[in-house]
C-alpha positions as CSV (number, residue, x, y, z in Angstrom):
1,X,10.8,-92.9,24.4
2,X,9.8,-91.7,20.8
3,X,11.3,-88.1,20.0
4,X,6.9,-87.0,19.8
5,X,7.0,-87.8,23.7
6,X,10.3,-86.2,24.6
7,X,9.0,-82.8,22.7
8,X,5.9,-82.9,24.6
9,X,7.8,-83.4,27.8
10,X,9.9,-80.7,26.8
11,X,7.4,-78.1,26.0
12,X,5.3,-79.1,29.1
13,X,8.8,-78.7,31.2
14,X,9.4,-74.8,29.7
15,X,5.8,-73.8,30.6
16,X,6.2,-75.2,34.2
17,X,9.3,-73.3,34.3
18,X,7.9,-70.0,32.5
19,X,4.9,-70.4,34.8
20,X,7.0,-70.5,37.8
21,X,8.8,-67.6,36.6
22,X,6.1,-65.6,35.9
23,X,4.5,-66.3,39.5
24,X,7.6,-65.6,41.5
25,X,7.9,-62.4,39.5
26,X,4.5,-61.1,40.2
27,X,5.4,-62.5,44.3
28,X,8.5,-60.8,44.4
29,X,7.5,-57.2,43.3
30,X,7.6,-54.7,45.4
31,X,4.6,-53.1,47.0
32,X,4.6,-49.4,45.4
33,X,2.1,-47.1,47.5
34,X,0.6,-44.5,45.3
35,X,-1.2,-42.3,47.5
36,X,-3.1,-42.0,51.2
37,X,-6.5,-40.3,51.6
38,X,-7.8,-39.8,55.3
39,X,-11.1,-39.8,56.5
40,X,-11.2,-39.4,60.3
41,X,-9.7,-42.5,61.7
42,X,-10.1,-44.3,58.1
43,X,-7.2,-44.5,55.7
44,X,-7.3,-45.2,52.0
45,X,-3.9,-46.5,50.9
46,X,-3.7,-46.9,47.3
47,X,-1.2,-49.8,46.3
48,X,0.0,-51.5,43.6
49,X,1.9,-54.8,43.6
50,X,0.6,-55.5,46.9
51,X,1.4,-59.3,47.5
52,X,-1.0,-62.2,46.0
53,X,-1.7,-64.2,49.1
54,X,-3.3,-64.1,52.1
55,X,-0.4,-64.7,53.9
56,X,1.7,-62.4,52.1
57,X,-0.6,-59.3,52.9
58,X,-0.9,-59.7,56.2
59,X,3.2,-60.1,56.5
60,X,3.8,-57.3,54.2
61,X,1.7,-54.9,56.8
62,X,3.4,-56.5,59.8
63,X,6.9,-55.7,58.6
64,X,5.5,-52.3,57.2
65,X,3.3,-51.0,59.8
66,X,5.9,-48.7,61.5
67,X,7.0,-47.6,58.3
68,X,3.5,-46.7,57.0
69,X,3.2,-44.8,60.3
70,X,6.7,-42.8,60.1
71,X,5.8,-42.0,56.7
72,X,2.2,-41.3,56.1
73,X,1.0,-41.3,59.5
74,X,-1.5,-44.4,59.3
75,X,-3.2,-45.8,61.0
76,X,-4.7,-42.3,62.5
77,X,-6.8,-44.4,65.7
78,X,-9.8,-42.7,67.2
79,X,-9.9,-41.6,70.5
80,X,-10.4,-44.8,72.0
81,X,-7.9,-46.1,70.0
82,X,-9.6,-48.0,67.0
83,X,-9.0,-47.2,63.0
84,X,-9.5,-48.7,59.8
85,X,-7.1,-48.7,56.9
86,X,-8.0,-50.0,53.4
87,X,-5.8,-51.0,50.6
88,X,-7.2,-50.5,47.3
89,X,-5.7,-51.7,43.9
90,X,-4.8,-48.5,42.0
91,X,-4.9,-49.5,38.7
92,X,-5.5,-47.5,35.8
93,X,-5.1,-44.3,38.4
94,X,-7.5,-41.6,39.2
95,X,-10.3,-40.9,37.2
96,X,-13.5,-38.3,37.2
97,X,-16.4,-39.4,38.7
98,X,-18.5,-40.2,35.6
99,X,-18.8,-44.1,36.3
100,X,-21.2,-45.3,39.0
101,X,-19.9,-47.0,41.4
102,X,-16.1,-45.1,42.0
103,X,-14.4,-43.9,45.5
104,X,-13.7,-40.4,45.8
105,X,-11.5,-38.3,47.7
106,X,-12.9,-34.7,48.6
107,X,-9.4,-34.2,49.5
108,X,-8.0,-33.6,45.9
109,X,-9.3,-30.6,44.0
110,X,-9.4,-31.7,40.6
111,X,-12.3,-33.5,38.6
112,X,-9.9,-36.9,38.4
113,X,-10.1,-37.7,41.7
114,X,-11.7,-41.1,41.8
115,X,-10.6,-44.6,41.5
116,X,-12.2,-48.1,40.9
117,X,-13.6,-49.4,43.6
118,X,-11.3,-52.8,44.4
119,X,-10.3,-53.0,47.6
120,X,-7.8,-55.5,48.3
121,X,-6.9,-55.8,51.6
122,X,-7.9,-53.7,55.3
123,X,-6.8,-53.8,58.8
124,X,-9.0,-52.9,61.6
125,X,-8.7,-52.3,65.4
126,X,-11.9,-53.0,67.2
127,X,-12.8,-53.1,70.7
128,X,-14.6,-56.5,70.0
129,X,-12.4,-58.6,67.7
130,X,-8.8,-56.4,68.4
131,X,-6.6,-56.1,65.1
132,X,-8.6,-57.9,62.1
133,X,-7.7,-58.5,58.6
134,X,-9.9,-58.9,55.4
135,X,-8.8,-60.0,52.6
136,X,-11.0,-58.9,49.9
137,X,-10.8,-62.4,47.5
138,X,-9.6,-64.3,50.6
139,X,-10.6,-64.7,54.1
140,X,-10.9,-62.7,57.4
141,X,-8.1,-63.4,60.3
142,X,-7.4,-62.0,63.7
143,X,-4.0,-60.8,65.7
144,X,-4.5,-63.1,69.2
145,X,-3.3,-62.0,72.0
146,X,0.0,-64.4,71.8
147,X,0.8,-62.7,68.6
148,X,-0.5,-65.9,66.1
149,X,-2.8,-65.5,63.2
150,X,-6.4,-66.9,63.7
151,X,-8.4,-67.6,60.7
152,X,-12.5,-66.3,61.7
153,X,-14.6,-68.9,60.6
154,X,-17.0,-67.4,58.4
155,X,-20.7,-67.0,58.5
């Protein structure tokens, strides 16, 4: 092997392993919750770090749920028992209004009270499907009965 193909494998070697790095960094974060917003049985949970696969959100509120509950009291169910709780990326923080399209809570009383609107990841309880999640780049699954999770087939 010529010493031009052993630095090439080299450098190809130490971006696999500052890739890798780099991606079990950003997996290995923890989730940091900003802030909680309520709207009747809706929750606004704004997250940052909140883990990069589908998989890894839908554990992350599994392990979390009771804790999320304990703390900020979410999920806040209707009377018949169903709620919605959205996880939105935080970002650059609140912000006024100004921009078209932003999300904002009534509940702050300040101008900077708005964020981007990127929502990342939700959980709902319905009386038709029972506890969905969404997965805002991803795709949509259900909590069966037995406890597995059921991709939904999309439309």
């Amino acid at each position: 092997m010529t010493v031009k193909n052993k630095k090439i494998l080299i450098l190809l070697f130490l971006t696999g392993c500052v890739l890798l790095g780099y991606w079990l960094w950003l997996s290995l974060r923890p989730v940091e919750v900003v802030a909680v917003h309520d709207n009747g049985n809706h929750s606004y949970v704004l997250v940052r770090s909140l883990p990069l696969t589908d998989k890894g959100k839908i554990n992350w509120w599994l392990k979390n749920k009771e804790i999320l509950k304990e703390k900020y009291d979410i999920p806040k169910p209707s009377s018949s028992g169903y709620f919605t709780v959205i996880f939105w990326d935080f970002g650059d923080g609140y912000k006024e209004e100004g921009k078209y399209d932003r999300l904002c809570f009534d509940d702050m009383k300040t101008k900077v009270n708005c964020i981007e609107k990127d929502a990342v990841f939700s959980v709902d309880k319905s009386r038709n499907m029972g506890l969905m999640f969404t997965v805002y780049d991803g795709d949509n699954y259900r909590l069966d009965h037995n406890g597995d999770i059921i991709k939904v087939a999309s439309d």
